[in-house]
PyMOL commands that place a pseudoatom at each C-alpha (Angstrom):
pseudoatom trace, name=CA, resn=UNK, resi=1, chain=A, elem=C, hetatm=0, pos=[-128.169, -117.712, -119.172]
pseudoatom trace, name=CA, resn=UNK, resi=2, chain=A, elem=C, hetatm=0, pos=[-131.374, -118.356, -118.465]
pseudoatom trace, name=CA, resn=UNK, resi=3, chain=A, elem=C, hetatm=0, pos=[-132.836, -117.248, -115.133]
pseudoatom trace, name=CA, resn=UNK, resi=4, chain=A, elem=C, hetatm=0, pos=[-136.020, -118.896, -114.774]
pseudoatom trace, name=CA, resn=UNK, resi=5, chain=A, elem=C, hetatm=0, pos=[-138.695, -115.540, -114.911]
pseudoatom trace, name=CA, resn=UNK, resi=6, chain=A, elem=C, hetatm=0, pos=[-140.667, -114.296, -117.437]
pseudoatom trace, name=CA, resn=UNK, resi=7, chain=A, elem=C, hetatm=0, pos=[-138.946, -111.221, -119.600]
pseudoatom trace, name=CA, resn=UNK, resi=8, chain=A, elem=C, hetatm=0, pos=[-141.407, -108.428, -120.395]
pseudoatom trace, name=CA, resn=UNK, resi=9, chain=A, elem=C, hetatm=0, pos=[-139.926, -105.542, -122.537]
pseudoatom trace, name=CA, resn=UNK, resi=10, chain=A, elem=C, hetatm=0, pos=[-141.457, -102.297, -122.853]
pseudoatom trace, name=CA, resn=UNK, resi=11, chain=A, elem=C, hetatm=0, pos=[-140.707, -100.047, -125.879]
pseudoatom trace, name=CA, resn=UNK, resi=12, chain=A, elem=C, hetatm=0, pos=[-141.638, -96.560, -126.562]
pseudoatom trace, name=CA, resn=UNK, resi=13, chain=A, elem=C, hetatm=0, pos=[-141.751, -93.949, -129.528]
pseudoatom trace, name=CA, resn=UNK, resi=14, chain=A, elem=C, hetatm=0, pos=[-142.800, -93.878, -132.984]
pseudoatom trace, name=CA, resn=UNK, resi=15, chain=A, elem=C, hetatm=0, pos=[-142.255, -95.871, -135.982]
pseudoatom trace, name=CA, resn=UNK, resi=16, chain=A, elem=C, hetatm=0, pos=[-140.914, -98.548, -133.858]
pseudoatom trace, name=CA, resn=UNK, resi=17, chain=A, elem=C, hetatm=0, pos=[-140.686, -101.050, -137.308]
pseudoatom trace, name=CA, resn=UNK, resi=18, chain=A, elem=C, hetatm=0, pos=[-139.580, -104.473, -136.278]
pseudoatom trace, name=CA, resn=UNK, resi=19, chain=A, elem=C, hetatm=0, pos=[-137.984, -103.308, -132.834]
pseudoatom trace, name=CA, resn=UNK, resi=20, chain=A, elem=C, hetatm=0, pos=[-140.882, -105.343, -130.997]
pseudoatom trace, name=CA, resn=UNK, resi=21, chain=A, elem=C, hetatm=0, pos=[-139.997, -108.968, -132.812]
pseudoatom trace, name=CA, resn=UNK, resi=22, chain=A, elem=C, hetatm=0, pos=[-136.340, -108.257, -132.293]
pseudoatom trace, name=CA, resn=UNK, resi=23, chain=A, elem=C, hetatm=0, pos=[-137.121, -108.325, -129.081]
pseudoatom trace, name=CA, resn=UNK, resi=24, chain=A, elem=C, hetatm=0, pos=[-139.318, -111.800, -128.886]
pseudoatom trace, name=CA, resn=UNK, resi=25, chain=A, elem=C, hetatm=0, pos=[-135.583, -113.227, -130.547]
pseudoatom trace, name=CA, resn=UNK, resi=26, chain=A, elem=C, hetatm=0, pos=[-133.572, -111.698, -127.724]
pseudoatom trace, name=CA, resn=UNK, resi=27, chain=A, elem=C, hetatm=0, pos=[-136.048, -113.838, -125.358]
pseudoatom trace, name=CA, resn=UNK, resi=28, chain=A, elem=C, hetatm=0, pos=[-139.010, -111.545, -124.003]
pseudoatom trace, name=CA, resn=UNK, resi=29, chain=A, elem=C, hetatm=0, pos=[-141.863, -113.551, -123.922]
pseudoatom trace, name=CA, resn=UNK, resi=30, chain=A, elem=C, hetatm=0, pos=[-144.153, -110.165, -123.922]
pseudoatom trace, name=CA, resn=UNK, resi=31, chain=A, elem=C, hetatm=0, pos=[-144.174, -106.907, -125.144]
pseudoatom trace, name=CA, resn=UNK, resi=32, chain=A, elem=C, hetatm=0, pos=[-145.644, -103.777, -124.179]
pseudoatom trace, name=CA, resn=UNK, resi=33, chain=A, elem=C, hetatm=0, pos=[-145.857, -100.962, -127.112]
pseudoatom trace, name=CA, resn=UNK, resi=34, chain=A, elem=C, hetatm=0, pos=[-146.590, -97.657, -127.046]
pseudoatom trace, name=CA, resn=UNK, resi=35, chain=A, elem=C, hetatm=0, pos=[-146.549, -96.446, -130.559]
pseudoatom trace, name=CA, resn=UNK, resi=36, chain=A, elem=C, hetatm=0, pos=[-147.171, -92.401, -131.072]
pseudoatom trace, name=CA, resn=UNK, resi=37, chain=A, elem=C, hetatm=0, pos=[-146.149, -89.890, -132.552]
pseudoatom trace, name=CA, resn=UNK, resi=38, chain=A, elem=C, hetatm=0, pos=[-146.160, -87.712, -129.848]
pseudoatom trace, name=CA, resn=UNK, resi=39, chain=A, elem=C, hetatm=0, pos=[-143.256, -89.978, -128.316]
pseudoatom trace, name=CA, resn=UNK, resi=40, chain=A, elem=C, hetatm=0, pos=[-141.031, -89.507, -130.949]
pseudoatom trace, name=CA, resn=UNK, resi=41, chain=A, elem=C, hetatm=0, pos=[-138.600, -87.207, -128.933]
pseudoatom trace, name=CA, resn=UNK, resi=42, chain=A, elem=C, hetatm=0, pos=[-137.446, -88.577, -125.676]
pseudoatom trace, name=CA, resn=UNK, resi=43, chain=A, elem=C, hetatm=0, pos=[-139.390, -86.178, -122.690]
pseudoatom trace, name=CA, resn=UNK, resi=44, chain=A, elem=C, hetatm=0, pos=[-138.932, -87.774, -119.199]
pseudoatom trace, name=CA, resn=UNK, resi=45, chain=A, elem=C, hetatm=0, pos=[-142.268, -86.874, -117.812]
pseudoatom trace, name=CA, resn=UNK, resi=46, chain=A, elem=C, hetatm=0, pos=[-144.443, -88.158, -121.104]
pseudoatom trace, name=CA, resn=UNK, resi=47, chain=A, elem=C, hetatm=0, pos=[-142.081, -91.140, -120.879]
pseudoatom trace, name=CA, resn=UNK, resi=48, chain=A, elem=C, hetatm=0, pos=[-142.285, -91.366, -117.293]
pseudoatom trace, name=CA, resn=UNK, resi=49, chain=A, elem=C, hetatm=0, pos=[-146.803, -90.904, -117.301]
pseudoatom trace, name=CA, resn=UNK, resi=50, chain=A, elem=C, hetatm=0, pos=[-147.083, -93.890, -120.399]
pseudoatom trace, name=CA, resn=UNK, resi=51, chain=A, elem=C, hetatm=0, pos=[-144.469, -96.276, -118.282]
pseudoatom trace, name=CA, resn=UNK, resi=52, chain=A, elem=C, hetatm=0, pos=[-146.452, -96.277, -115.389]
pseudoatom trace, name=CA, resn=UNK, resi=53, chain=A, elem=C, hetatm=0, pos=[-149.585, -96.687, -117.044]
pseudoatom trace, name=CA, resn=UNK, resi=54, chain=A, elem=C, hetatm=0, pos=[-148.132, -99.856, -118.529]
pseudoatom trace, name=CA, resn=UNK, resi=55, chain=A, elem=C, hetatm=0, pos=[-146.840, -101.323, -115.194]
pseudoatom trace, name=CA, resn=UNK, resi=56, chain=A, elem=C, hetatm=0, pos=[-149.866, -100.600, -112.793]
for i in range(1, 56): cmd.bond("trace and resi %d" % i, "trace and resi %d" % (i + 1))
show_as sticks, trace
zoom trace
């Protein structure tokens, strides 16, 4: 169903691989990466600090 708006996807973590383009196929038209090791394990305030950076 298409809705009419522009998809943006945001993924976060490390060694991400081919996650991003898999993405473009499931119909984002743009997507923000934040590739580090440091985000390898899932910690809400790190997560919470790179997110809003992104979306500001």
């Amino acid at each position: 169903m298409k809705l009419g708006v522009d998809l943006t996807a945001i993924v976060l973590g490390d060694a991400l691989g081919s996650l991003p383009q898999e993405l473009i196929a499931y119909g984002a038209e743009r997507i923000l990466v934040a590739a580090d090791p440091i985000l390898k394990e899932y910690r809400t305030e790190l997560y919470a600090e790179v997110v809003a950076g992104a979306v500001i």
